[in-house]
N, C-alpha and C positions, 0 to 999 in steps of 0.2 A: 504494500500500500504506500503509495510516493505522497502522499498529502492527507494527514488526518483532519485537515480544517474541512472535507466534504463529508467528511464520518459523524453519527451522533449516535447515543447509547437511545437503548429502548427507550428510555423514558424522555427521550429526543435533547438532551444535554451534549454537547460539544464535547470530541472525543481528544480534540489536539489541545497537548501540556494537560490531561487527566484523566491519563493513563496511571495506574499505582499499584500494579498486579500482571502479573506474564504469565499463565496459563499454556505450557507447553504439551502437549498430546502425542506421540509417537515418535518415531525418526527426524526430528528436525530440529535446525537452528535457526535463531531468530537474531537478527540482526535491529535493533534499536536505535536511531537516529533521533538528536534532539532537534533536528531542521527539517524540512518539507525537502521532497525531493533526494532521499536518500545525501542528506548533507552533513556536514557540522558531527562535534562529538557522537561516537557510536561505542555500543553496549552489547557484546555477545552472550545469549541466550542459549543455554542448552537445556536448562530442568525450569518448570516452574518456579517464579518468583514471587511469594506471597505478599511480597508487601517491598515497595521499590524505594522506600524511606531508607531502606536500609542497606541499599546498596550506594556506596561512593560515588559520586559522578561531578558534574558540571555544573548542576543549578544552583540558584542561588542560594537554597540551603544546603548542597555541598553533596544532593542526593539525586537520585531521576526521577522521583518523583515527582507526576505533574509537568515532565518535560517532555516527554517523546512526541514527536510531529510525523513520523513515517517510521516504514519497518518493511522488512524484507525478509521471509521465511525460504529458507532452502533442507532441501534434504538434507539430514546432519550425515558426514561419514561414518562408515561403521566401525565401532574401536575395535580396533583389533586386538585379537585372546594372545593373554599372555604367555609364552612358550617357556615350559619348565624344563632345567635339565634332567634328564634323564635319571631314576629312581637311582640308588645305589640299589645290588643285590646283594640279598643275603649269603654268609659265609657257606660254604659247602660244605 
């Protein structure tokens, strides 16, 4: 979404700078922009964010909350499994 100022929640309130929640659902990442147009300070999402107070960022209280203006979701890559060395075996 390159511009939240044409977005508004159900209850028809303005979606751009209050956003305060990231709601992640399967394979993907989310890309968070505090400008329109995929611009300006960006915020990578990989898990749900309950509450965006409390993550560090750019606004002027020092958080994302209530900033984001666009966002761009992509398929997240698959982490790849960790390869274990190989078991010792037991003495004979």
């Amino acid at each position: 979404l390159e511009d939240f100022a044409r977005l508004t929640f159900d209850g028809g309130g303005p979606v751009n700078d209050r956003v305060s929640s990231v709601r992640i659902e399967g394979p993907v990442e989310v890309l968070l922009f505090a400008d329109a147009n995929f611009q300006g300070d960006a915020l990578q999402v990989r898990d749900s964010l309950p509450n965006l107070a409390r993550e560090p960022g750019p606004g002027r209280r020092g958080t994302w909350n209530d900033l984001i203006s666009s966002a761009r979701v992509t398929r997240a890559a698959p982490t790849p499994r960790p390869r274990w060395p190989d078991s010792p075996r037991p003495p004979e």
